[in-house]
C-alpha positions as CSV (number, residue, x, y, z in Angstrom):
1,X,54.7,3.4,30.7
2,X,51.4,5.7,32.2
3,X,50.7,6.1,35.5
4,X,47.1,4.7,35.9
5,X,44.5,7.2,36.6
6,X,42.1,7.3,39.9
7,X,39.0,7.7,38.0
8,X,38.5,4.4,35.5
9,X,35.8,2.0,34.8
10,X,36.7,-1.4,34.4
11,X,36.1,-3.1,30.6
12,X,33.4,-4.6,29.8
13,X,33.0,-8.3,27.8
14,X,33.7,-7.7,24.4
15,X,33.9,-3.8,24.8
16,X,35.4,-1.8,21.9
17,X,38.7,0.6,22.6
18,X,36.3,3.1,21.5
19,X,33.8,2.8,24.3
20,X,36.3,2.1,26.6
21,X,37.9,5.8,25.9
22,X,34.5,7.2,25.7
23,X,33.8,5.9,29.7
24,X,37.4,6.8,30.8
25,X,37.3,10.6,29.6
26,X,33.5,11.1,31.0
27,X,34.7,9.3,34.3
28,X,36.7,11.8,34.0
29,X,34.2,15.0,33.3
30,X,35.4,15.2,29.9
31,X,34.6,14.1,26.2
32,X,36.5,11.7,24.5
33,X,38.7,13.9,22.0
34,X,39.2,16.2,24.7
35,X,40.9,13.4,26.8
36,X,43.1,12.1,24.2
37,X,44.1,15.8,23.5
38,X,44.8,16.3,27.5
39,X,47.1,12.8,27.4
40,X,48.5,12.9,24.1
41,X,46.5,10.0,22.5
42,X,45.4,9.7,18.9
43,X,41.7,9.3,19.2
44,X,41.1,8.4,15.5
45,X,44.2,6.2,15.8
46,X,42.3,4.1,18.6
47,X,39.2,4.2,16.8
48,X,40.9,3.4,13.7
49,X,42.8,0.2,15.9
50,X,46.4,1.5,16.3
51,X,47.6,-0.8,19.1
52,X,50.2,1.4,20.5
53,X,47.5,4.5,21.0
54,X,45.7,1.3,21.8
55,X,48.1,0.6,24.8
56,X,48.5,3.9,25.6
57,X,45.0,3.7,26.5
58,X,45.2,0.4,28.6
59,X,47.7,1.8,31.1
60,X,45.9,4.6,31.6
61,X,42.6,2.7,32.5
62,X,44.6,-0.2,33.8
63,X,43.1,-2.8,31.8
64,X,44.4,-5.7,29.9
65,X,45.9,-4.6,26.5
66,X,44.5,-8.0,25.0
67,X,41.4,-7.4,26.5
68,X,40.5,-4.1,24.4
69,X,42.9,-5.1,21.1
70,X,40.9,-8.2,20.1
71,X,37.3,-6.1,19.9
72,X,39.3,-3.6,17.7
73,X,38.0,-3.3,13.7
74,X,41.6,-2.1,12.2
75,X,41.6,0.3,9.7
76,X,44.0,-1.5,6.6
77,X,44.4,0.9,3.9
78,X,40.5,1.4,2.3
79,X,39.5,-2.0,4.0
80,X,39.1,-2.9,7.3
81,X,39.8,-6.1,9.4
82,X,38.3,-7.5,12.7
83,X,40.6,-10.3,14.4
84,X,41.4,-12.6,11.1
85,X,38.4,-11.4,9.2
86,X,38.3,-8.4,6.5
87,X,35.5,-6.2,6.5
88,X,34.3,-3.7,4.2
89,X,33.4,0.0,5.0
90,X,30.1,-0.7,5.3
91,X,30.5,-3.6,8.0
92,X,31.1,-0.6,10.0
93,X,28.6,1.4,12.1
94,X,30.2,4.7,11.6
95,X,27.3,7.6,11.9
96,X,24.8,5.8,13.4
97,X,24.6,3.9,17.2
98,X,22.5,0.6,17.8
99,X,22.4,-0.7,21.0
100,X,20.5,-3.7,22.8
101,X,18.2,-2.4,25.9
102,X,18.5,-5.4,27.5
103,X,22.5,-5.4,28.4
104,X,22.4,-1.2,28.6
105,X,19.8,-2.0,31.0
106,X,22.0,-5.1,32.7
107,X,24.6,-2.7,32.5
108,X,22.9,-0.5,34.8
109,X,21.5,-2.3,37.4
110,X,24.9,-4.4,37.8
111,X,27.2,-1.0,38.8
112,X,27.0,1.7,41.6
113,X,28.5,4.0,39.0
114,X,26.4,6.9,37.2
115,X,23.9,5.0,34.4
116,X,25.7,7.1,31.7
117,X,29.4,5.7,32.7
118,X,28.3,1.9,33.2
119,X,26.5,1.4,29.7
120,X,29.1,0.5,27.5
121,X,29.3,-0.4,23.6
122,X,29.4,-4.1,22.3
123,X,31.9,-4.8,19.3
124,X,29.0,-6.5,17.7
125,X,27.0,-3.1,18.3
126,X,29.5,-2.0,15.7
127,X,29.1,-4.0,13.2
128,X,26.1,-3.4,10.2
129,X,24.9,-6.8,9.4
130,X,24.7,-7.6,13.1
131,X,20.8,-6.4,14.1
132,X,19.8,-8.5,17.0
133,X,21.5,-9.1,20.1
134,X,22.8,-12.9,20.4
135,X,22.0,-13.1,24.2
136,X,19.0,-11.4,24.7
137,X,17.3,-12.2,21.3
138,X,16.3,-8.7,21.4
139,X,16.5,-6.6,18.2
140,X,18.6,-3.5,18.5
141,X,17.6,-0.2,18.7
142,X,19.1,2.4,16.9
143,X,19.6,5.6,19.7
144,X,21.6,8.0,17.8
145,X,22.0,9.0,13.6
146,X,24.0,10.9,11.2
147,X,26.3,11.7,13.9
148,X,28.4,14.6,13.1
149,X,32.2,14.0,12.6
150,X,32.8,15.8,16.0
151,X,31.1,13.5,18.2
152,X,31.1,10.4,16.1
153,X,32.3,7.1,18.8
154,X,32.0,8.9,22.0
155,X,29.7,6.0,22.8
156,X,28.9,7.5,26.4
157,X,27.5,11.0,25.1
158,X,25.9,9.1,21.7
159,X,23.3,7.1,23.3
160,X,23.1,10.1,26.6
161,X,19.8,11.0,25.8
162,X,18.4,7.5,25.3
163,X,19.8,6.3,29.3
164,X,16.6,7.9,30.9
165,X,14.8,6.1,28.5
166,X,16.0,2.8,28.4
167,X,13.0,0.6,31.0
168,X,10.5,2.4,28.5
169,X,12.9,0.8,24.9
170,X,13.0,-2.2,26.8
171,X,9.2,-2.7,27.0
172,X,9.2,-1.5,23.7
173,X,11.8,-3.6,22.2
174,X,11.2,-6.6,19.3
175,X,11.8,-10.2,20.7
176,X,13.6,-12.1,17.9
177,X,16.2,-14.9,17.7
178,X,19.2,-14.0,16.0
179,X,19.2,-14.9,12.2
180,X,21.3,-17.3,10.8
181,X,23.6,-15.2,8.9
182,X,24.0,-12.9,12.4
183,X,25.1,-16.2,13.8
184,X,27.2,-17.3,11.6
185,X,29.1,-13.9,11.4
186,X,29.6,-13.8,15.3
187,X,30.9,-17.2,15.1
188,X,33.5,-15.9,12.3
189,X,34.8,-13.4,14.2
190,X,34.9,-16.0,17.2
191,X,37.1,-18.0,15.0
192,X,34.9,-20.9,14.2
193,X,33.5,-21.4,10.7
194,X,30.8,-23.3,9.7
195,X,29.8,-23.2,6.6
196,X,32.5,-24.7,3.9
197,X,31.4,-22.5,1.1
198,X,31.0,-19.5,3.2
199,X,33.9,-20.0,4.4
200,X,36.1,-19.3,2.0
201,X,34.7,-15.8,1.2
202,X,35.3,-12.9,3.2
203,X,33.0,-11.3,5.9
204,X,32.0,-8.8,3.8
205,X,31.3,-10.3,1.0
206,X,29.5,-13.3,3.0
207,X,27.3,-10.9,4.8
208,X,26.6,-8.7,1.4
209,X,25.4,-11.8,-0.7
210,X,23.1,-13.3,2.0
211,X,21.3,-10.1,2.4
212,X,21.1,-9.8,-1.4
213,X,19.8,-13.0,-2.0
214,X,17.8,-13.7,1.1
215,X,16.0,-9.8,-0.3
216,X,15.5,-11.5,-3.6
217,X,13.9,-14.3,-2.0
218,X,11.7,-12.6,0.1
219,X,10.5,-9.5,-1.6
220,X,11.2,-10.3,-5.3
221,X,13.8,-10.0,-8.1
222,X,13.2,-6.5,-8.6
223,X,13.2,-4.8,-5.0
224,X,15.0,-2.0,-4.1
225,X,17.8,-2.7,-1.7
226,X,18.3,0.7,-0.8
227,X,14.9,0.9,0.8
228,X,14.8,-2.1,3.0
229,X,14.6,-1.0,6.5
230,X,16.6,-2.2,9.3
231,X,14.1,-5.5,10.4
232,X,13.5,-6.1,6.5
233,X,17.4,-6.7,6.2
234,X,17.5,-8.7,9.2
235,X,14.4,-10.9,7.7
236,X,16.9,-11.1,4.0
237,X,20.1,-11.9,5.9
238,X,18.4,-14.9,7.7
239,X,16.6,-16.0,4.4
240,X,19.6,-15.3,2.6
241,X,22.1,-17.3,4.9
242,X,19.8,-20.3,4.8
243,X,19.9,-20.6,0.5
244,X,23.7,-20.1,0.7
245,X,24.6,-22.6,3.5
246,X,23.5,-25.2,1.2
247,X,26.6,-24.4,-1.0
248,X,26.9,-24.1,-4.9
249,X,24.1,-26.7,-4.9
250,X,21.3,-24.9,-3.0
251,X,22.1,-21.2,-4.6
252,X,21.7,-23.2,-7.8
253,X,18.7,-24.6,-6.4
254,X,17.3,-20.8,-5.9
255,X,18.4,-19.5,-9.6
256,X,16.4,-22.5,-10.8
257,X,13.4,-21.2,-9.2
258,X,13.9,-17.6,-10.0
259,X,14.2,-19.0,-13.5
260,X,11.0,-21.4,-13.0
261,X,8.8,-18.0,-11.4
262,X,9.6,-15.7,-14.0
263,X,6.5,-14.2,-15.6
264,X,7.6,-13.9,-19.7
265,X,6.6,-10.6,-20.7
266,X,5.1,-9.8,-23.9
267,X,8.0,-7.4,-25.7
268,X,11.4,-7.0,-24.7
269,X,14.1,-9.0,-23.9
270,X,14.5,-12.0,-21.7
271,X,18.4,-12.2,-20.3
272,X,19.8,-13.5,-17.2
273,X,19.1,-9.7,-16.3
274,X,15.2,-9.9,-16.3
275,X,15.5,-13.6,-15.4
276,X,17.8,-13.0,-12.2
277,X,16.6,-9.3,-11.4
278,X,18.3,-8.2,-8.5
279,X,20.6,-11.2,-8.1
280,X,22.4,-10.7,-11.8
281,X,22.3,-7.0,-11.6
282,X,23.6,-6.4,-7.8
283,X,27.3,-8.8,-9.0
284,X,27.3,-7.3,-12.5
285,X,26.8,-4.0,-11.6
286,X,27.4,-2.8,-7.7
287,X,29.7,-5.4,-6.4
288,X,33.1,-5.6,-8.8
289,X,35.1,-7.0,-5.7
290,X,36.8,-10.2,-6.8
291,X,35.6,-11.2,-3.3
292,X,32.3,-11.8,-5.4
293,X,34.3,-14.1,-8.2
294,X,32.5,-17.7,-6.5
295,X,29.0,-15.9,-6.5
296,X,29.5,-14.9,-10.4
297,X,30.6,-18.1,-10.9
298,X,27.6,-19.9,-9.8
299,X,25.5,-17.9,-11.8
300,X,27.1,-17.9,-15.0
301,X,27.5,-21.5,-14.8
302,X,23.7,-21.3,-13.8
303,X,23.2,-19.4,-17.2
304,X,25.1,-21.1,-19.5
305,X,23.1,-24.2,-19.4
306,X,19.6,-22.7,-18.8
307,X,19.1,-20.1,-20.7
308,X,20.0,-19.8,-24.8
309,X,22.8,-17.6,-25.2
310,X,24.3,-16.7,-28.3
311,X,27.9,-16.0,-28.6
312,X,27.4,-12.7,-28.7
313,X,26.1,-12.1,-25.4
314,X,28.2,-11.7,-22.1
315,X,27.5,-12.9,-18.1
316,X,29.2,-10.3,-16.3
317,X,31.3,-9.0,-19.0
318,X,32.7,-12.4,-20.4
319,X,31.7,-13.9,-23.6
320,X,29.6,-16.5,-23.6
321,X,31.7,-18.6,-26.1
322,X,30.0,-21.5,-28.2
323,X,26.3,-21.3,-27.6
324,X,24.6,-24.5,-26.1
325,X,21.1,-24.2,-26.0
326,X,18.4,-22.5,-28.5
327,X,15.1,-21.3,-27.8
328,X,12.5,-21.6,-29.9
329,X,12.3,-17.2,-30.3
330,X,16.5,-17.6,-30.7
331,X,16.4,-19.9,-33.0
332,X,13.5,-18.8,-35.1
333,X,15.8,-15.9,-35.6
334,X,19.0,-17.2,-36.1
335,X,17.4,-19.7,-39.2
336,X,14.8,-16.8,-40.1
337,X,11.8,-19.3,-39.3
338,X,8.2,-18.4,-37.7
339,X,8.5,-19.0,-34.4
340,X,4.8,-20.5,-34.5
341,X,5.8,-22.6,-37.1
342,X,8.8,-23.8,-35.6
343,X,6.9,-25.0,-32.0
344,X,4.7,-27.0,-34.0
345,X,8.0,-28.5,-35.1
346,X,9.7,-28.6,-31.6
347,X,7.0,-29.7,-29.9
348,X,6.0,-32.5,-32.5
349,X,9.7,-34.0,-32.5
350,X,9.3,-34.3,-28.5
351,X,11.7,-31.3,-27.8
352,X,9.8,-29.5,-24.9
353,X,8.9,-31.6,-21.9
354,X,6.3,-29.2,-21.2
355,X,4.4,-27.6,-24.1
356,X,2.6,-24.9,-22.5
357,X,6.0,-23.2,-21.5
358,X,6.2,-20.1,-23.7
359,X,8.5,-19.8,-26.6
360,X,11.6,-17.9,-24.4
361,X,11.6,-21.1,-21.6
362,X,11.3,-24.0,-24.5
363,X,15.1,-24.9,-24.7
364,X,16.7,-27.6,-26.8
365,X,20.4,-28.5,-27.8
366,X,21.5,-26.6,-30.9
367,X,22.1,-29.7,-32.8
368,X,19.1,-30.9,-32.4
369,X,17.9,-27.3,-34.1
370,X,20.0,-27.3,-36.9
371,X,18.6,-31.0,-37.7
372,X,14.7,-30.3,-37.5
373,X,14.9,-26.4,-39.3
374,X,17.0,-28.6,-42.1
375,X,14.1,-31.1,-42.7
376,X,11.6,-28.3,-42.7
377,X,13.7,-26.0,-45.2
378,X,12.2,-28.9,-47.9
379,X,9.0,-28.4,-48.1
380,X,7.2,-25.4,-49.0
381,X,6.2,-24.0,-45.7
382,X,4.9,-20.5,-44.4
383,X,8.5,-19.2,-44.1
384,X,9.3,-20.5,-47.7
385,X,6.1,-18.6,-49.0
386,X,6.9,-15.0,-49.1
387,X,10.4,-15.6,-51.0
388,X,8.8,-18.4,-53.4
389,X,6.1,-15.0,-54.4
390,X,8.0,-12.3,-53.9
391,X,6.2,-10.7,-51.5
392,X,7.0,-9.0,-48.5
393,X,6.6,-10.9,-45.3
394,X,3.6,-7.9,-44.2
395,X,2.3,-7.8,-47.3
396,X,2.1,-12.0,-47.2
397,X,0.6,-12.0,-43.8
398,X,-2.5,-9.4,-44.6
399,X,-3.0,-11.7,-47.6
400,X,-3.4,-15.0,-46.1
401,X,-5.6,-13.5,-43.4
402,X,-8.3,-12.1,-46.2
403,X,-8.1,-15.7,-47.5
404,X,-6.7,-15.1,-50.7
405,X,-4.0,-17.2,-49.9
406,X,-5.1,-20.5,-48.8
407,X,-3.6,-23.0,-46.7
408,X,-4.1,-27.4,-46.4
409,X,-4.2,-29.8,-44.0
410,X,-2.5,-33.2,-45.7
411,X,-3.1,-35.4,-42.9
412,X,-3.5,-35.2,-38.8
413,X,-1.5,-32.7,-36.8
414,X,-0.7,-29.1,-37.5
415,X,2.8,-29.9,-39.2
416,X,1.0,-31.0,-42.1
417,X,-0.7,-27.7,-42.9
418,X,1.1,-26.7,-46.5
419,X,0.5,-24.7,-49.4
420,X,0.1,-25.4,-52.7
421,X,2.6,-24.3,-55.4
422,X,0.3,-24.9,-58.4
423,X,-2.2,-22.5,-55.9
424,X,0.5,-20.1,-55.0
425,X,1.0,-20.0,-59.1
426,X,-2.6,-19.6,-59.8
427,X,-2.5,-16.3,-57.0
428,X,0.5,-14.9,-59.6
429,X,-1.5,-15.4,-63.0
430,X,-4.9,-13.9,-61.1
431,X,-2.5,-10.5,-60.8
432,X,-1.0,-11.1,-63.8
433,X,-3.0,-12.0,-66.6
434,X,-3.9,-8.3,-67.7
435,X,-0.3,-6.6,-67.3
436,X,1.4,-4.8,-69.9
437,X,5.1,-5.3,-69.9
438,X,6.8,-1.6,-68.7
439,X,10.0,0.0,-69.4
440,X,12.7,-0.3,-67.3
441,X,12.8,3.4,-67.2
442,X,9.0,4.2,-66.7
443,X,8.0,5.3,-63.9
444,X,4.2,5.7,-64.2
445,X,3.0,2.8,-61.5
446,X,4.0,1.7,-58.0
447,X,4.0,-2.2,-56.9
448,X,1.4,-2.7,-55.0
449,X,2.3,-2.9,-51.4
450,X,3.8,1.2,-52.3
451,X,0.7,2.3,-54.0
452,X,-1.1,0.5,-51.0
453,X,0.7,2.7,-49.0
454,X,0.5,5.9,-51.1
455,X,-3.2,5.1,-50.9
456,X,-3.8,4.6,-47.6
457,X,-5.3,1.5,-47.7
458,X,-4.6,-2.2,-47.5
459,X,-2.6,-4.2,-50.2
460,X,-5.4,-6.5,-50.2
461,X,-7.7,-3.7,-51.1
462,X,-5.6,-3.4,-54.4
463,X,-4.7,-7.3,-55.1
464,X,-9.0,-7.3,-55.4
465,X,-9.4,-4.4,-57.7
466,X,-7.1,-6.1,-60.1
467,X,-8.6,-9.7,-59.3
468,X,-11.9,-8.0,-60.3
469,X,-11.0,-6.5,-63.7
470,X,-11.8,-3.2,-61.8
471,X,-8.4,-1.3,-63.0
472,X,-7.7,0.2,-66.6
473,X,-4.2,0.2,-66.2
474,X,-1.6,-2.7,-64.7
475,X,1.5,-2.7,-65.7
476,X,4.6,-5.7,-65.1
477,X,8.6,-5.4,-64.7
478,X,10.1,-7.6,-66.6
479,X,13.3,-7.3,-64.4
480,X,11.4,-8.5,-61.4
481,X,9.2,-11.7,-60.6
482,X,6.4,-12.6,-58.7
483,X,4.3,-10.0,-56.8
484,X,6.5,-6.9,-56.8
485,X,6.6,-6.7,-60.3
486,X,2.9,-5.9,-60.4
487,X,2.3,-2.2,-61.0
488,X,-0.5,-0.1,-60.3
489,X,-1.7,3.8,-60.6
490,X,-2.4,5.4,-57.4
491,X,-4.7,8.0,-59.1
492,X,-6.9,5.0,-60.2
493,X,-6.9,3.6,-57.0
494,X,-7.8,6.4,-54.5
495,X,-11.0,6.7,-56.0
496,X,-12.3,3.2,-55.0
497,X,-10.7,3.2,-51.2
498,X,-11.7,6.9,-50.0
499,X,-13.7,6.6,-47.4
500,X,-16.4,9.2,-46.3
501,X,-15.2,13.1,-46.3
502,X,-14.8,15.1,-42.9
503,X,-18.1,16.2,-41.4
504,X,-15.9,19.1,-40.0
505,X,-12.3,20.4,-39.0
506,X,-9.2,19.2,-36.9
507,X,-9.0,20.9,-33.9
508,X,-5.9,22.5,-35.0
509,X,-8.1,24.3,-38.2
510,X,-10.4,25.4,-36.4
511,X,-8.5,27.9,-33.8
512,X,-7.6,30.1,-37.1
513,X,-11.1,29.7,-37.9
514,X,-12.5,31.3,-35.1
515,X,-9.5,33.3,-34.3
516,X,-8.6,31.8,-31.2
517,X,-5.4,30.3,-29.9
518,X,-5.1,26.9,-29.9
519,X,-5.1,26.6,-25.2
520,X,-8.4,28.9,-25.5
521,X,-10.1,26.0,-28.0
522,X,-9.1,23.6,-25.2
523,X,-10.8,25.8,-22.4
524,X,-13.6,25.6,-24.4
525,X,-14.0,22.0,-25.6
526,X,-12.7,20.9,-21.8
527,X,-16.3,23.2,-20.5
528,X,-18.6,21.5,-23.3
529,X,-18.9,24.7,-25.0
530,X,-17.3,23.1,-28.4
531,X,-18.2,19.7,-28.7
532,X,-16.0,16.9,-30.4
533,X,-16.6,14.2,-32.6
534,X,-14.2,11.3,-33.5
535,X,-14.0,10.1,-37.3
536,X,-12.1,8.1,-39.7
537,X,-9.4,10.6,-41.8
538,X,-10.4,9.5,-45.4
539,X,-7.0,9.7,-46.2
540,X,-5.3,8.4,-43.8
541,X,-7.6,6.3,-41.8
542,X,-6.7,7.0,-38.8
543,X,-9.2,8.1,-36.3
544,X,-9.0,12.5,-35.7
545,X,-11.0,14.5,-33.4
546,X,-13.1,17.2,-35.5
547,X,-15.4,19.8,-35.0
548,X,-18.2,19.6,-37.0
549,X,-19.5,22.2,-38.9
550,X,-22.8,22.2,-37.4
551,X,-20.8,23.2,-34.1
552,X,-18.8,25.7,-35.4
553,X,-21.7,27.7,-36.7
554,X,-23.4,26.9,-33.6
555,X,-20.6,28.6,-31.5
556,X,-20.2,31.4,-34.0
557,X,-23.4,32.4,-33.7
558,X,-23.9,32.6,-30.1
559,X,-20.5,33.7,-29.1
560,X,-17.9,36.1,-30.4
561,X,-14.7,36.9,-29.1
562,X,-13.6,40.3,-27.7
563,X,-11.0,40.0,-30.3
564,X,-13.2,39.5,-33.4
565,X,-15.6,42.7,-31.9
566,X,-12.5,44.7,-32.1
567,X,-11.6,43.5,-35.6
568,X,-14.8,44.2,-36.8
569,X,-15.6,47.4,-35.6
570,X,-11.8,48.6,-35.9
571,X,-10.9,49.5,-32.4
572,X,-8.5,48.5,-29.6
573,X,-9.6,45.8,-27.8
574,X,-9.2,47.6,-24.7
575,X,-11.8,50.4,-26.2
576,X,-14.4,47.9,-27.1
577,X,-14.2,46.9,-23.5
578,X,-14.7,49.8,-22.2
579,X,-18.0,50.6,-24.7
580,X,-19.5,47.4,-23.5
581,X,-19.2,47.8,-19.9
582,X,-20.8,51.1,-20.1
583,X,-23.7,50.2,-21.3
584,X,-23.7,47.0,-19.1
585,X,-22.9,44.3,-21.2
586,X,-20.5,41.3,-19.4
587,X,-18.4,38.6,-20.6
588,X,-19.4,35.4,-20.3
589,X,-18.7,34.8,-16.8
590,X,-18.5,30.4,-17.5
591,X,-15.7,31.0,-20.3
592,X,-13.1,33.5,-17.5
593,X,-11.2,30.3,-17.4
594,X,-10.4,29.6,-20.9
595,X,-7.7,32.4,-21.4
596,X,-10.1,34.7,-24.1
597,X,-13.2,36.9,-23.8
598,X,-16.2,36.1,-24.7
599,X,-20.0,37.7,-25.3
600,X,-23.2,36.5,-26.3
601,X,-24.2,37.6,-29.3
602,X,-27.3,38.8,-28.6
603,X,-26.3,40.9,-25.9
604,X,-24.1,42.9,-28.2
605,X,-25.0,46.2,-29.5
């Protein structure tokens, strides 16, 4: 056993061994490691809650062992644990120092000892998710960062330079009652739980998934959690806490309404991902603790019955098994039916309880699915069309909006639009009356939609031409039916779909026109010098910049490179220069930014 030293502070309430040897060593005149050095104590041991360096410590100080031992966070392998509760490494305060004003300043005024050896460090100063001090409803204040591994938990020479300061942090400090998750964590360590579903997870993870779904809550599936600042956290913790004290029945309640909120976008898929944001990707992703396992479970319970899943999806890396529910776009897909087409279905057979929900958020039981698609697979319906004429489903499309394809209305309601076979046969013979029966092995004409697209132009472009008798040539496969084994000429066709010829060049024909590279033709359109026009590709018809050929002569005539003088009167450039200068002529002082030379015509010799 130690002799007890002259020179030692008493302990305060809830002080951390830590502190404690922090206040003994500068009572003392030296720094922490340097007093554990000088009486053979561990110092990472205490910090790390060895309770015989622990002890050690006591006697010297002539405190009470249980005193220091129960405000000790114990280092267990790569976990920690505070009195009966585990804690993670980043429960920990390790490089940073918050304190509360208030009790420094308490601290203070209730001791004859120096300011700097009376302040001493709370164990809930310590501890991450902990921001506002329970007794004071002050918010902490952080007094010292990024500490260096040298000075890191000499509490009295961490927060030094802040003593002086401490009346003008006071009157600077936030007012705030402790959150709801700070005071439920206190009363964990304390020993008494409150919260039966809480309860049963660990600190950690307790404090971890409050903060994640209270962020969620308050600032929207997709914020960053990296970037919440210190009162932001404290604002998710409380809002976080007060969802999952509800239990499994109020954290459902808040995926419901994340699920309700969600904004459909137009492309891309909608999974629990998008759905969740944050909340699915934070216990998919970042969190693979089984200390997590009850929050995963909520949610993939959640997701199984409210969103359609296929069997080949997974929540959090499990298959989803036997799907449940379809979606109007999942089942469209699965059955290879318009999703349009199969609304007016869903909806009409009382399916969606609220119509104006987009297709990803109208969900029915797969049963009921396989029962309505069945019925609708007898009739000839816009899905059936394109297989009955052989047609590709583009192709189709393009062909029913020019109206060459008609559709009818039978009776009231949209479910009775249908088309016509003897119609649908009548569009055939229209294409088909003039054929000539090909070869197998000639390969003279293209169906239509690949001459349409050899000839840059629509396939309903070409399905007229033939409609008008317009075509000398149309040939049929007898190996294929319906509207693919129409055959056409490209040659014939290209004459009747050109549009009008380029008034002018690309860009890119131009620079070896004038000679110039292609960054100097940029300098020059980007100062008007070259002006632009926009017009349809004949070709192609897609819309191309050109310069017309107005514009080139225009240019040509006014202006002329230093490299085209040099061509043409078979110098260096660097000699032409020179000639011009001496007899005063000057580039064109507005094109010095374009990367080329430039002088006006006229002034040349």
């Amino acid at each position: 056993m130690r002799n007890k030293l002259d020179l030692a502070p008493i302990a305060g309430v809830d002080e951390t061994p830590a502190s404690y040897l922090s206040r003994l060593a500068a009572t003392n005149f030296v720094s922490a490691r340097e007093f554990a050095k000088d009486f053979d104590l561990s110092f990472q041991s205490i910090v790390d809650g060895c309770s015989r360096e622990i002890r050690k410590l006591c006697e010297l100080g002539g405190t009470t062992f249980h005193d220091l031992m129960k405000n000790t966070v114990r280092r267990t392998g790569p976990a920690f644990a505070l009195r009966s509760e585990e804690l993670a490494k980043d429960s920990i305060r390790r490089v940073r120092v918050l304190i509360c004003p208030a009790c420094v300043a308490q601290d203070i005024a209730t001791s004859v000892q120096a300011p700097g050896l009376t302040a001493y460090g709370r164990l809930a100063w310590t501890l991450s998710p902990v921001r506002t001090c329970s007794r004071h409803s002050i918010a902490l204040v952080e007094v010292a960062r990024d500490l260096k591994p040298g000075v890191r938990h000499d509490f009295v020479r961490n927060i030094a330079s802040a003593i002086p300061r401490i009346p003008r942090i006071l009157d600077r400090a936030i007012h705030r009652p402790p959150s709801g998750l700070e005071r439920y964590l206190l009363d964990r360590v304390d020993g008494c739980a409150s919260s039966p579903w809480l309860d049963k997870m660990p600190f950690f993870a307790v404090a971890k998934t409050a903060e994640t779904i209270g962020a969620v809550a308050e600032y929207g599936r997709t914020v960053n959690l990296k970037k919440l600042s210190e009162n932001q956290r404290y604002t998710a913790g409380g809002a976080g806490f007060e969802i999952l004290h509800q239990g499994e029945a109020g954290f459902t309640e808040f995926l419901a309404g994340l699920h309700k909120t969600y904004q459909v976008r137009r492309f891309g898929s909608e999974g629990p991902q998008a759905l969740l944001g944050r909340v699915y990707t934070t216990f998919g992703q970042g969190l693979p603790d089984k200390a997590y396992d009850p929050v995963r479970d909520v949610i993939s319970r959640f997701v199984k019955v409210s969103l359609p899943l296929g069997p080949e999806q997974h929540i959090f890396g499990k298959p989803v098994g036997r799907r449940v529910l379809h979606s109007i776009r999942s089942a469209s897909i699965e059955h290879a039916m318009h999703p349009k087409r199969l609304r007016k279905l869903v909806i009409a057979s009382g399916l969606a309880p609220d119509p104006s929900l987009p297709d990803r958020k109208i969900v029915f039981e797969v049963e009921a699915a396989k029962q309505l698609i069945e019925r609708e697979r007898t009739s000839m319906t816009l899905n059936k069309v394109p297989q009955y004429l052989n047609v590709p489903t583009g192709t189709f499309r393009v062909l029913f909006q020019a109206g060459l394809i008609r559709r009818h209305s039978l009776g009231e309601g949209e479910l009775n639009e249908v088309f016509y076979r003897r119609e649908l046969d009548e569009f055939l013979t229209s294409i088909l009356k003039n054929s000539r029966e090909v070869p197998a092995g000639d390969l003279s004409g293209h169906h239509i939609p690949a001459a349409a697209r050899r000839a840059r132009c629509s396939a309903v472009s070409v399905v007229r031409l033939i409609q008008d008798g317009r075509l000398s040539w149309i040939g049929r496969r007898p190996d294929v039916r319906g509207f693919l084994s129409v055959l056409v000429k490209v040659d014939e066709i290209r004459p009747f779909v050109a549009g009008e010829e380029l008034r002018g060049l690309p860009i890119g024909k131009t620079t070896s026109k004038l000679h110039i590279h292609h960054r100097v033709m940029k300098g020059l359109i980007r100062l008007g010098a070259i002006r632009t026009e926009r017009q349809r590709n004949p070709v192609s018809r897609n819309m191309v910049t050109i310069i017309t050929y107005d514009e080139l002569s225009k240019f040509s005539e006014e202006f002329v490179s230093l490299f085209m003088l040099a061509r043409e009167r078979r110098k260096h450039m660097p000699a032409v220069l020179h000639d011009l200068r001496a007899i005063g002529v000057r580039p064109v002082h507005e094109f010095e930014s374009v990367g080329a030379t430039f002088f006006r015509r006229s002034e040349v010799p």
